[in-house]
N, C-alpha and C positions, 0 to 999 in steps of 0.2 A: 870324250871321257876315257881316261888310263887308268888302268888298276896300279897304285903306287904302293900298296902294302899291303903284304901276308903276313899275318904273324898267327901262331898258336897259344892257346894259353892254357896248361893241363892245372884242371884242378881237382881237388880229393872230390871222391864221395865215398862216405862214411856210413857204416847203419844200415845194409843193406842184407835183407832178412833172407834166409837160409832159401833158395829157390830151386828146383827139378825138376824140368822138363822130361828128361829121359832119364832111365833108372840107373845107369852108367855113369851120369856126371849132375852130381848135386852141387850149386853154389853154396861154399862156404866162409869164404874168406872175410865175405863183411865189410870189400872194399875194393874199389876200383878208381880207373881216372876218367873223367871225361876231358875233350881238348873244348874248348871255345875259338872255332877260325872266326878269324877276322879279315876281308877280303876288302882293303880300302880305293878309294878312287881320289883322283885329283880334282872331279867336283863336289867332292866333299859327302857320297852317299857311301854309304859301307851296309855289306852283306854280311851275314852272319850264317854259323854253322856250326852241331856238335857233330864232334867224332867221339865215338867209343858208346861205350854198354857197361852195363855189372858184369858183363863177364868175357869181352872184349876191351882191355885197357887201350887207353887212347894212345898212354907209352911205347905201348908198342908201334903203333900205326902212326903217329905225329912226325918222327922224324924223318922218314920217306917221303910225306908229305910235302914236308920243307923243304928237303934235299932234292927232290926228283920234281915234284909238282908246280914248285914256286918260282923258278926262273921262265917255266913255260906260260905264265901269268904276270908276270912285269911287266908293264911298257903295255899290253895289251887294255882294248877296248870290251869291256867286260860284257857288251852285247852280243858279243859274236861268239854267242855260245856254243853254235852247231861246231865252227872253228877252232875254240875252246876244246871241245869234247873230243873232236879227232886227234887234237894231240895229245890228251889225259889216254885216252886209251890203251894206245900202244904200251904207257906208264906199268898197266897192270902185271908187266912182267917183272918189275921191280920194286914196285909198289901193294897196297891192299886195295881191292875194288871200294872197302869204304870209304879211305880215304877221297879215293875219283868222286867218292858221292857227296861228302862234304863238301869239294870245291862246288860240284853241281851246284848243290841245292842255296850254297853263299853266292854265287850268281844268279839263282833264278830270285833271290831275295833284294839285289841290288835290281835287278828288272823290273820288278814289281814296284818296288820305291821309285825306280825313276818313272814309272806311267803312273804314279798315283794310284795304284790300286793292289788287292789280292792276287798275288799269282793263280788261284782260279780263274779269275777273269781273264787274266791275260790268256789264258788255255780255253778257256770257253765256257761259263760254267752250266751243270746239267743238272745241278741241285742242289739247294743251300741247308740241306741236312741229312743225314744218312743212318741207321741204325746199329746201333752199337751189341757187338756178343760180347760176352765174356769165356776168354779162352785159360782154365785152368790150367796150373800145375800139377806134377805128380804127385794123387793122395792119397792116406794111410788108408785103403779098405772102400768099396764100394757106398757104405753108406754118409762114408766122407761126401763123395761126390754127388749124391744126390740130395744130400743139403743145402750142397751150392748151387747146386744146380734150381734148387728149389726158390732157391734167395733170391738168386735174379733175375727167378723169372717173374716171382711176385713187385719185384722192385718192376718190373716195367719194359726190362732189355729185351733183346729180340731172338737171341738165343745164345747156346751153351755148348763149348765144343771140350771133349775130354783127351788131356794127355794121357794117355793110362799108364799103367805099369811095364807096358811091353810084353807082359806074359799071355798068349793068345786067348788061353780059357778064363784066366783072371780079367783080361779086357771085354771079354764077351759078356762075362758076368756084372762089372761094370756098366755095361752098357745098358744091361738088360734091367739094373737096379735103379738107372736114371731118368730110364723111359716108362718106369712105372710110378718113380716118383714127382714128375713135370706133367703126364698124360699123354695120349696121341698125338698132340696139335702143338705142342710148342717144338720149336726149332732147334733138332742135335746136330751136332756134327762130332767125328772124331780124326784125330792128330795123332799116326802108330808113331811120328816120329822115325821114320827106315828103319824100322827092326824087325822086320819081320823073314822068313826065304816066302818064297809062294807058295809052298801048300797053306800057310799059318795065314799068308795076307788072304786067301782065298774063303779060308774057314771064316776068318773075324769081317770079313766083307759082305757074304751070302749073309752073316748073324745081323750085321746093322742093318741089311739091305730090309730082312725083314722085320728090323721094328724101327724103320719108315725115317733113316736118319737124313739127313739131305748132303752129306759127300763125303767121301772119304778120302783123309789126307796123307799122304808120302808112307805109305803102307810099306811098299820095298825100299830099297838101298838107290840112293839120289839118284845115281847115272846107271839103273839099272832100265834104259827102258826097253829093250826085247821084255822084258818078265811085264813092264807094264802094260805091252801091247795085247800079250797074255791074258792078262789080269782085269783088262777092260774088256775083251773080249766075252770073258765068263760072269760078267756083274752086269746089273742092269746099274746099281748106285753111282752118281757122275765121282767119278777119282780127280781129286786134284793133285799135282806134280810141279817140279820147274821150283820150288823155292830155294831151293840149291840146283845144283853147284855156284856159285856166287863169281857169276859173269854174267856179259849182258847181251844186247839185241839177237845177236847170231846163236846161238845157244838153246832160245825158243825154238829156231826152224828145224829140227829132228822129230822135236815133240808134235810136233803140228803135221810135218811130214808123214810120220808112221802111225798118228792116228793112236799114241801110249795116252793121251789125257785128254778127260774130256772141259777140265779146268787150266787157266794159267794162273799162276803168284808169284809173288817179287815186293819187293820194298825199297826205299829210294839207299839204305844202307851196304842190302848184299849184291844190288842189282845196279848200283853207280849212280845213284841219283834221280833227278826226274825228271830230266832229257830222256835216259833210258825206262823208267815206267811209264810215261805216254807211250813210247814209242811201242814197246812191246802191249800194253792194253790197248793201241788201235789196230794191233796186229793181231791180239786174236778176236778183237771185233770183227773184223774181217771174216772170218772163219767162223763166225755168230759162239764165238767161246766165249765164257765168264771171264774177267780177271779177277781176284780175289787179292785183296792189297796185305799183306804178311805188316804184324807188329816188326816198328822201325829200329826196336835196340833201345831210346834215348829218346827225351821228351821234345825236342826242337825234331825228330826225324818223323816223330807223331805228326806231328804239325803239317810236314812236308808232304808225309802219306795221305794227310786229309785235304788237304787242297789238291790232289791228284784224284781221288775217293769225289771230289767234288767236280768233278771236270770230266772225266769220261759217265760215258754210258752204261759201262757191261763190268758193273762190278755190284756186289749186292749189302753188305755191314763195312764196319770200321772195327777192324780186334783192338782187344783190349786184354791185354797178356797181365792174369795176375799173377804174384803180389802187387798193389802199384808200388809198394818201397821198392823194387825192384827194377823198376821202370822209369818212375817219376821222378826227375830232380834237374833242378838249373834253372827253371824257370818262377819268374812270380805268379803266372798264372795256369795252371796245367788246364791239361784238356776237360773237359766234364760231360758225362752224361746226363740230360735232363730226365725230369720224370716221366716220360713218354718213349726214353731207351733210346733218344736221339744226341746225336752229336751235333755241334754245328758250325758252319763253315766259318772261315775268318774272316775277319772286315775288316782291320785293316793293311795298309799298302807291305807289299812284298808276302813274308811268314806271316807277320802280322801278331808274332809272340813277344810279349814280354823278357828278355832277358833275366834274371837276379843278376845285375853285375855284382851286386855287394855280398853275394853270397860267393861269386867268380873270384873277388879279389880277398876275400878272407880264406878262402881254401887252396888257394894260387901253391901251385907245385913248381912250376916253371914256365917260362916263357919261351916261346921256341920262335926264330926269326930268322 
């Protein structure tokens, strides 16, 4: 089997509701692109893959893709992944680590097609459901957040992680309004998002610690981890780290080294696929660390993160990054959680996702070959 064609296919997404994560940078434009790869073979299976986000266009990332990515994929036997990925890599100096993860994951999807089955399986699988949090956005005033927080938790989920506002006393307060409004027993986490220097990640860390959140995420500045060595040192709460800077296998080993996080994260988008989240989730197995799987940007990279989510051991929910306008689009049938706050793994062979082609070919931007 030869891979005989790459092609990209950027199409609109339109309608995409005002979203903020961090208090710095609100989505508003209301539009982005996603690409649709297409990774064909001369026996006739084809891989599939999105590139892009609402707020990573695909425009940008697509044509490096093509130009750098796709001569190193011609003529090639699309199983010889690990082979594959050694030559994507060194790409990243010219290219975007997402793109590397698109090709990934349109090969581990042509993999799974040809064994007939889920790419969990093919990886091993460790459970064919996981529980689902909802991980908000940035909202007007504490009592915003403990509505929602209230909503999902009666709906069933498993828990509730807050972006706040970044402002230490106002996040504190936040936090201490969501934990009154859910009660002691249901499941918080919070996401500072790197905004914080260390006296401030210190103060809002002791404040979760004592009202019983279960981790606290990228508190300091991405590649700061001296301050995180710190920082874990004076908190009993497990810190998670590593979802940026957006590179992959080697990158972990500092964080593991110096003992900065008691958590790892990654997702198959910033982290190059899911060659690279196994690899790096049996490495901090190893090291008896959690992985924690990071929302993937795009609904096909959801997909990819859950059959990962379904295959190792040492990871504990499936996020769910709202708005879902903001998240959700390409597919006919998006992810869902049941009433029980579970997710559930794919059946069928490869992603095992539906496509909307006819949503692909009515929003069709360009084709890129």
């Amino acid at each position: 089997m030869k891979i005989d064609l790459v092609s990209l296919t950027l199409f609109a997404w339109e309608g995409i509701p005002p979203t903020r994560y961090h208090a710095a940078a609100k989505l508003e434009t209301g539009s982005s692109a996603l690409g649709l790869l297409t990774i064909g073979t001369d026996s006739g299976l084809t891989g599939h893959a999105f590139l892009g986000s609402a707020t990573h266009t695909a425009a940008n990332d697509g044509p490096g893709l093509i130009r750098f990515l796709k001569p190193l994929l011609m003529g090639r036997d699309p199983l010889d992944r690990e082979a594959l990925n050694a030559k994507l890599w060194p790409m990243s100096r010219l290219v975007s680590v997402r793109a590397i993860g698109a090709v990934d994951v349109a090969l581990w999807d042509i993999a799974g097609k040809a064994a007939g089955m889920p790419i969990h399986r093919l990886l091993g699988t460790t459970r064919h459901s996981i529980p689902a949090y909802a991980s908000s956005q940035v909202l007007d005033g504490a009592d915003a957040y403990a509505a929602e927080a209230v909503r999902y938790r009666d709906t069933g989920w498993a828990a509730y992680k807050i972006h706040p506002p970044q402002h230490p006393a106002t996040d504190i307060k936040v936090c201490e309004a969501v934990r009154r409004a859910v009660g002691d027993d249901y499941n918080l986490m919070l996401d500072s998002t790197w905004s914080y220097d260390f006296p401030a990640a210190l103060k809002v860390g002791r404040a979760i610690e004592r009202l019983g959140f279960l981790w606290y995420e990228d508190p300091l500045h991405d590649q700061d981890i001296t301050g995180y060595v710190k920082l874990r040192q004076k908190l009993d709460i497990p810190i998670m780290a590593t979802e940026y800077p957006a590179t992959g296998l080697e990158s972990y080993a500092p964080w593991i080294m110096l003992q900065a996080t008691d958590y790892l994260r990654g997702d198959v988008a910033v982290k190059g696929g899911i060659t690279t989240l196994v690899k790096t989730a049996h490495l901090a197995e190893a090291f008896r660390m959690t992985y924690e799987i990071h929302h993937g940007g795009n609904s096909l990279n959801n997909v990819a993160n859950l059959h990962v989510a379904c295959a190792i051991r040492n990871t504990s929910f499936f996020e769910v990054l709202l708005p879902d306008g903001a998240h959700k689009y390409g597919l006919a049938e998006e992810i869902e959680v049941d009433s029980e706050g579970l997710v559930h793994a794919p059946t069928r062979p490869g992603l095992g996702a539906e496509i909307d082609f006819e949503l692909v070919d009515r929003k069709t931007i360009a084709v890129l070959e």
